[in-house]
N, C-alpha and C positions, 0 to 999 in steps of 0.2 A: 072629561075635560081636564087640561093640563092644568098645573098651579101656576097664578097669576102671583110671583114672588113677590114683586113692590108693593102689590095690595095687600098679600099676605103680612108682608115684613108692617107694612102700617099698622093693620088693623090687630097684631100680634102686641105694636107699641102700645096701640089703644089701651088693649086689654091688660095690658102690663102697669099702664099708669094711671088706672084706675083702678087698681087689687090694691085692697089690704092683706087680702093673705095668701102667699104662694107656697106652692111647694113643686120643687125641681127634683127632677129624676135621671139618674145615670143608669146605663146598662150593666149588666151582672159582669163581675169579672172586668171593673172599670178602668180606663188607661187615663192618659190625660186629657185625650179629645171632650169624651163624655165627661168627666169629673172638672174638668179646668172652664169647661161652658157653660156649667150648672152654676158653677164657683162664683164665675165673672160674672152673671148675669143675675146671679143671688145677692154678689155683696153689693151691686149700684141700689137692687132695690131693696134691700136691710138699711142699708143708709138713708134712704128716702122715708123710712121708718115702717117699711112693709113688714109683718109677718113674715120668714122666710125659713122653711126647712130645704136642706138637699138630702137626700139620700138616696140607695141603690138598692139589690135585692142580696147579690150574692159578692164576695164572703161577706164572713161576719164581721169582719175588720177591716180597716179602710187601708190602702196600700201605704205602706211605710215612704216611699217614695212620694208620695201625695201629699200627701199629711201637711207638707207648709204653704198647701195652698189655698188652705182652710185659714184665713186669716179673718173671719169675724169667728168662728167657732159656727156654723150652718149646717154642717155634717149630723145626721141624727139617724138614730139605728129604721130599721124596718120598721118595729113595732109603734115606734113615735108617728109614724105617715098615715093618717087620718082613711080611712075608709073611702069617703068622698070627699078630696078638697077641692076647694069652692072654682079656684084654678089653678091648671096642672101641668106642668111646661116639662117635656121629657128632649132629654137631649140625645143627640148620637143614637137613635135605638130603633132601628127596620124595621122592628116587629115587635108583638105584645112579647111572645116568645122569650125575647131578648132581657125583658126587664124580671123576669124569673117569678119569684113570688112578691111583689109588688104589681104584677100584671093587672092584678084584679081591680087596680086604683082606679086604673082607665074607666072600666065601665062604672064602676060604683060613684066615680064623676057627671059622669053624661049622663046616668039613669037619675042622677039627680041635678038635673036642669044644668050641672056646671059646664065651663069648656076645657080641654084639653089641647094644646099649643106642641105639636110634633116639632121639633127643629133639628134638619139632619142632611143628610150630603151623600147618602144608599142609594143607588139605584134602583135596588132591591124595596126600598120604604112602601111597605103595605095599607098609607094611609088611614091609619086605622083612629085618628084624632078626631077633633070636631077643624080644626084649622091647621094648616098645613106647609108649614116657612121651610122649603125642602130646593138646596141647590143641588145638582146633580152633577156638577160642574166642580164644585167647589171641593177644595183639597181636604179641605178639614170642615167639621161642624164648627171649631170655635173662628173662622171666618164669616160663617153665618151667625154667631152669638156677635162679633163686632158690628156687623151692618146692624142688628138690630139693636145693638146700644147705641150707635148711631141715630138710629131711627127716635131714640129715645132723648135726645141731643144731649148723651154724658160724654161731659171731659174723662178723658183715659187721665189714671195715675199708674203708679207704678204697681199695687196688690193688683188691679183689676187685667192690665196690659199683661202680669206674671201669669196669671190661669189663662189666659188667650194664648200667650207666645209657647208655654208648654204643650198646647194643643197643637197648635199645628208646626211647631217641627218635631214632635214625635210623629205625626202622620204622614207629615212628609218626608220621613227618615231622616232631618236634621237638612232638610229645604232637597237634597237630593231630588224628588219629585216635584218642584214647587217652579213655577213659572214667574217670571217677574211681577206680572202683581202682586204674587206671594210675597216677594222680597221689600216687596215694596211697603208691603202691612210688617212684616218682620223690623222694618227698619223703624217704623210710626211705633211702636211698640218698645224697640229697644231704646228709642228717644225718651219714653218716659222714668229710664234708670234702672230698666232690668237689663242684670245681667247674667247675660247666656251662659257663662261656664257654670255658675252657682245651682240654674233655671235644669240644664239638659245631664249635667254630671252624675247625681241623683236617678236621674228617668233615668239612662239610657248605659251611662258605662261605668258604674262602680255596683260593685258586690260583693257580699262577706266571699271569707277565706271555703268555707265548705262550698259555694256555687261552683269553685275547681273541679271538688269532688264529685257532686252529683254528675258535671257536664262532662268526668270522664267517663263515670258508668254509663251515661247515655247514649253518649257518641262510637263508645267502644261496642255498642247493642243496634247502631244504625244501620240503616239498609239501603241499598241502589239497586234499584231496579231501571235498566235502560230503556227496556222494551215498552213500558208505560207512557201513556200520555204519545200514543199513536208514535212512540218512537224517541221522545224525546227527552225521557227521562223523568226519573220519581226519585227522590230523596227524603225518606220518613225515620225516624224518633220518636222512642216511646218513652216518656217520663209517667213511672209507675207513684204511687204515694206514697212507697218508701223511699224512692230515689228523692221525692220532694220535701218528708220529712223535716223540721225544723228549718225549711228555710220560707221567703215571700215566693208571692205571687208573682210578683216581677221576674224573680228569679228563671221560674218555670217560663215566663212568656216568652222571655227574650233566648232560648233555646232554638226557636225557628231564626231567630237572623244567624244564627251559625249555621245551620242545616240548609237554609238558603243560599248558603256560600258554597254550594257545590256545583263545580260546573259542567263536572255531566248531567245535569238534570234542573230541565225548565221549570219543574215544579217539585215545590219543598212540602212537607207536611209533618208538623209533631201531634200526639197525641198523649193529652195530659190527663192523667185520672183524677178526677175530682173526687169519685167514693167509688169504692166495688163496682168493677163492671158497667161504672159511667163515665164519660171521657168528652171532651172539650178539643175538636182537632182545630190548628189553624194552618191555613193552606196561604201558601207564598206563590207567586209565578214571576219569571224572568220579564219576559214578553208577548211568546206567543198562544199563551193559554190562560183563557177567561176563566177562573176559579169559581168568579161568582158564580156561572151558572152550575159549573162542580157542586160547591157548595148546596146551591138551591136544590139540587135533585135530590140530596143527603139531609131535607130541611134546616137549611140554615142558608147565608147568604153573607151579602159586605159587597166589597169591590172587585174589578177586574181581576188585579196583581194582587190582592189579599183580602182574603176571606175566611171566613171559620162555620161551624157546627158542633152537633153537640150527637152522643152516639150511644145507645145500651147497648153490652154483650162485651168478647173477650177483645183485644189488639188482635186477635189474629182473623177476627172477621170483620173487623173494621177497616183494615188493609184487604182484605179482598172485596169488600163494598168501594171503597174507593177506588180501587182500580177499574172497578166495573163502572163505576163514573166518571174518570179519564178515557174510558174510551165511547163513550156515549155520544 
């Protein structure tokens, strides 16, 4: 049976404003969708005087880039997130997979009477909660974190409105992909006194002086393959963990929007090593090729135009798995 959103989005309120104690959950390897929805939706009810941790599984550090949107201080390591909390609102994350070694919270919830509140925007989303606020439609998860503070009937200010409007123009590539309702919450948003150069400069286009360096070893190591993707082109990057070395996590992400900027090829893909022989790819497409389902054949998933996975063994059979999944 499909999800009844409004009734979801209610009975999500319900359960929200009636918690004293929550704890919110971002996916491994957090952007600002996941981390900015957990944020928003954490500090209305920290203020309300709820109990409130967020945290994620993987890294062990919170993204430098992130960091000022942590404005009650809600961020709390792994080991702080309780075994089974009482409820457990995970944001942006398809799959248990996704939440890395905090996966385990999920069941150790629900084996104990609690519920677990999904809130996400995957088409790929495994329903794997007890309750399920999932638009499939929607550009970003922190559009679905506003309808349900909505639901919730809080005045937006400005910290709350900052973790929402981070969310989705990074998902939307800075509104690129965003259709006029989008702009429209973008604007309801900016009215409460954020502002967007301070908000997206940080996320999206500043970086130390050494991300020159890495991004020429990298790019100077990239590969085109045309004959890929039934003809239409492959463009992949491999950022090893010496190339990554001393710098964020950001760093290494935003690698794929250069690689995606090739226009011989409908689909981009880098491939970051996170330890020995384990790798993190994330797959970009122009138009005409559905990554997701890329993705999903390679265990992993996301959207249409972008998606990722996760991979044991060398770059160089990683790249011939992939290819054998562009042509599938």
């Amino acid at each position: 049976m499909a999800d009844d959103l409004s009734t979801n989005l209610a009975d999500a309120a319900r359960l929200l404003a009636e918690a004293d104690d929550v704890t919110l959950l971002a996916h491994i390897n957090p952007d600002a969708d996941t981390l900015g929805s957990a944020l928003a939706v954490g500090l209305v009810l920290h203020r309300r005087g709820v109990r409130v941790r967020v945290s994620f599984g993987e890294p062990d550090v919170v993204p430098e880039s992130l960091l000022s949107l942590d404005f009650a201080g809600l961020l709390v390591p792994p080991s702080e997130v309780p075994a089974a909390p009482p409820l457990l609102v995970v944001m942006d994350t398809g799959s248990l997979g996704r939440l890395g070694p905090l996966g385990d919270r999920v069941q150790g919830t629900i084996d104990a009477g609690g519920q677990v509140i999904v809130v996400d925007h995957h088409v790929s989303n495994t329903r794997y909660g007890t309750l399920h606020v999932i638009d499939e439609k929607a550009e970003a998860t922190a559009l679905i974190a506003l309808r349900l503070l909505d639901e919730l009937d809080v005045e937006l200010d400005e910290p709350v409105a900052r973790c929402l409007y981070a969310g989705v123009a990074t998902d939307t590539g800075s509104f690129r992909h965003a259709g006029p309702a989008v702009h429209e919450v973008a604007a309801r948003l900016l009215a409460t006194g954020v502002d967007a150069e301070s908000v997206l400069r940080p996320l999206m286009f500043e970086h130390p002086f050494a991300y020159l360096g890495m991004l020429s070893k990298v790019l100077g190591r990239a590969g085109l393959d045309r004959d890929a993707a039934g003809g239409l082109g492959l463009a992949h990057a491999v950022v090893t963990l010496e190339d990554a070395r001393g710098l964020r996590s950001e760093e290494v992400e935003s690698v794929v929007d250069v690689v995606r900027s090739v226009r011989e090829a409908e689909v981009a893909a880098v491939f970051k090593e996170l330890r020995p022989g384990f790798w993190s790819v994330s797959l970009r497409a122009v138009s005409r090729v559905d990554v997701r389902h890329v993705a999903q054949r390679l265990g992993g998933g996301g959207h249409r135009l972008a998606s990722g996975f996760t991979f044991e063994g060398t770059s160089e059979q990683l790249l011939a798995e992939l290819r054998k999944a562009l042509e599938s």
